[in-house]
N, C-alpha and C positions, 0 to 999 in steps of 0.2 A: 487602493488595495495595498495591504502590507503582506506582501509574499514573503520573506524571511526575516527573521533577526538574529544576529549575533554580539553577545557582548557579556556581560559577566554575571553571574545571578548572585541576587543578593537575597533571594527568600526562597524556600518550597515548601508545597505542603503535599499531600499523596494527588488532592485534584488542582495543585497549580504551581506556577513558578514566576517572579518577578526577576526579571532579564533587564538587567539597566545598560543601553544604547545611548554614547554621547550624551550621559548625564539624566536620562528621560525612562524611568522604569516600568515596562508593560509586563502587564498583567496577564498571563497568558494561560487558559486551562489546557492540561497536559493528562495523560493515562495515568494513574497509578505505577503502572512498569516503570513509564519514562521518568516521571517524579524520581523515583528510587536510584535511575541513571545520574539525576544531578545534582551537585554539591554547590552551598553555599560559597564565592569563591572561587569556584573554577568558572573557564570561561564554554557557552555554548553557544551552537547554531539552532533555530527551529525554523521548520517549516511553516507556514500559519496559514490560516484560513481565517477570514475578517466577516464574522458573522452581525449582520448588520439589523437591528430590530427597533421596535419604537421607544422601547423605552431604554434600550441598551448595545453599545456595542463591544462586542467579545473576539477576544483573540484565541484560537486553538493552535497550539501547537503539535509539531512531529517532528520523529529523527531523522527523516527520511522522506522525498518527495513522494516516493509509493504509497505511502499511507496517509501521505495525503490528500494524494489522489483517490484513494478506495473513502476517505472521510467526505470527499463531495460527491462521487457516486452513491455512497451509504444515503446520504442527505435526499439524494432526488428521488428516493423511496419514497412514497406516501405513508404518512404515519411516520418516521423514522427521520427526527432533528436532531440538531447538532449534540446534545448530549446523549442521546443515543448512539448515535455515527461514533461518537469518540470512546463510547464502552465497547463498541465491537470491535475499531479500530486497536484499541488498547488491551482486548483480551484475546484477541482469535488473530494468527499471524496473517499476512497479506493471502502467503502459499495456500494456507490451510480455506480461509476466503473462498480462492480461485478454488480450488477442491472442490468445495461444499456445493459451490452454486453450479459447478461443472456436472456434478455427482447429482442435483436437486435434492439436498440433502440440508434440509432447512434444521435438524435438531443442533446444528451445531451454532446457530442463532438462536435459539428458544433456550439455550443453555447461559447466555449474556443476560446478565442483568435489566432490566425493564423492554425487553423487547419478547412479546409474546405469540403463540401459535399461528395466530394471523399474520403478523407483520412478518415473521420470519420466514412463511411463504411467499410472502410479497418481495422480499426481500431477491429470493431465489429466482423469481421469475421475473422481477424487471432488471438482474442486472446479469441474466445469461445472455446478452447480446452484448451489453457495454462493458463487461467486465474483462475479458479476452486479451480484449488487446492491451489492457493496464496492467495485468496478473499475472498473465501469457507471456508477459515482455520477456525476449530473447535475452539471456544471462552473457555476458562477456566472458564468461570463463565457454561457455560451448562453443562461441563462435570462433574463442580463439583456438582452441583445441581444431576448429575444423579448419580454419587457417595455417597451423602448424602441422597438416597434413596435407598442405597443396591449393585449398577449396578459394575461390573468391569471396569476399566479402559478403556480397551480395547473394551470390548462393545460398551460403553458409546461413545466413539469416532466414533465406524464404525456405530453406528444406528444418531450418529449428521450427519455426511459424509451423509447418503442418504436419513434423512429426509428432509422434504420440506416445505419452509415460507418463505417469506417476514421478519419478525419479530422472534426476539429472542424467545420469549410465542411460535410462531407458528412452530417453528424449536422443541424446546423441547416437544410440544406436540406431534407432528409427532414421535421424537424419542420416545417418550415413549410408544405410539404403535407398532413401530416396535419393541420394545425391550418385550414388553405385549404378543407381538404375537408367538416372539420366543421363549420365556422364556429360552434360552439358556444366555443371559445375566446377569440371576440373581446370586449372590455368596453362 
C-alpha cells in the first residue's frame, strides 16, 4: 500500500499529477481544485489511496488525511467508485459532507457530477453511522480553547464529541455547558 508521497511534480493536468519520488514518477489522479493547488516544480505531499483492479492500478491522491478518509468511506457506498468518491471528494468540503449526511440531505450529492438520485441517497444512509467520527473529528483549536480555560484534555474532547452546532462558537458553547454542568472536567 502506498499511503503517501512526497517529492517534486513534474507534470499536471486538472484530473492528475506526476510526483517524481527518488527518481520514480507516479501517476497520481487528484480533484480538479487540487490540480490547480499544484505547480510544475514545486515540491508536494499527497495522500493516496492504491486502487487496485484487473486491468489497472491507480493512485488517488489528497491534501489532506481527512479526505482521504471520507474518499474510502465514499467508496464503500454501493454504486459509488473511485472516480466518483474523488468528484465528491473534490467538489463538496469534508464539513459540508458531514452536514449533508447529518441533515439527510442527499441534494447536495445529486449536485456532483455523475452521481444520481439513487446513489445520493444511498450515500446519506450508509455513511450516517461511519461518517461521525471522521467529520466530527474534535478540531485542536476547540480543545485548546477549552484547555486555556482550565478543562483537561480528556474532557475537553468528550464534552466537543457531544456537544452540538452547526458552527465552531456553537460547538464550544455547547461544550462549555456540558462541561459547566458536570463540573467533573475541571483540573
Amino acid at each position: 500500500m502506498i499511503a503517501s508521497l512526497t517529492g517534486s511534480v513534474t507534470a499536471v493536468t486538472l484530473s492528475s499529477v506526476v510526483l517524481e519520488v527518488s527518481g520514480v514518477g507516479y501517476l497520481v489522479s487528484v480533484a480538479p481544485k487540487h490540480a490547480l493547488e499544484l505547480s510544475v516544480g514545486s515540491e508536494a505531499k499527497l495522500y493516496t489511496a492504491l486502487v487496485v483492479r484487473e486491468d489497472a492500478f491507480q493512485l488517488f491522491g489528497f491534501s489532506d488525511q481527512r479526505e482521504l478518509e471520507l474518499f474510502d468511506l465514499l467508496r464503500s457506498v454501493t454504486g459509488v467508485g473511485p472516480k466518483s468518491a474523488l468528484s465528491v471528494v473534490g467538489s463538496v468540503g469534508p464539513d459540508e459532507i458531514a452536514n449533508a449526511v447529518a441533515h439527510e440531505d442527499d441534494a447536495l450529492f445529486r449536485r456532483v457530477s455523475g452521481i444520481g438520485p439513487k446513489t445520493a441517497k444511498l450515500i446519506t444512509v450508509t455513511l450516517a453511522g461511519k461518517l461521525q467520527a471522521t467529520s466530527s473529528a474534535v478540531g485542536a483549536d476547540l480543545v485548546s480553547a477549552l484547555l486555556g480555560l482550565g478543562f483537561t484534555e480528556a474532557s475537553a474532547r468528550e464534552a466537543l464529541r457531544a456537544a452540538v452546532g452547526e458552527s465552531d462558537a456553537e460547538k464550544l458553547r455547547s461544550a462549555l455547558a456540558l462541561l459547566a454542568s458536570s463540573k467533573s472536567g475541571h483540573k
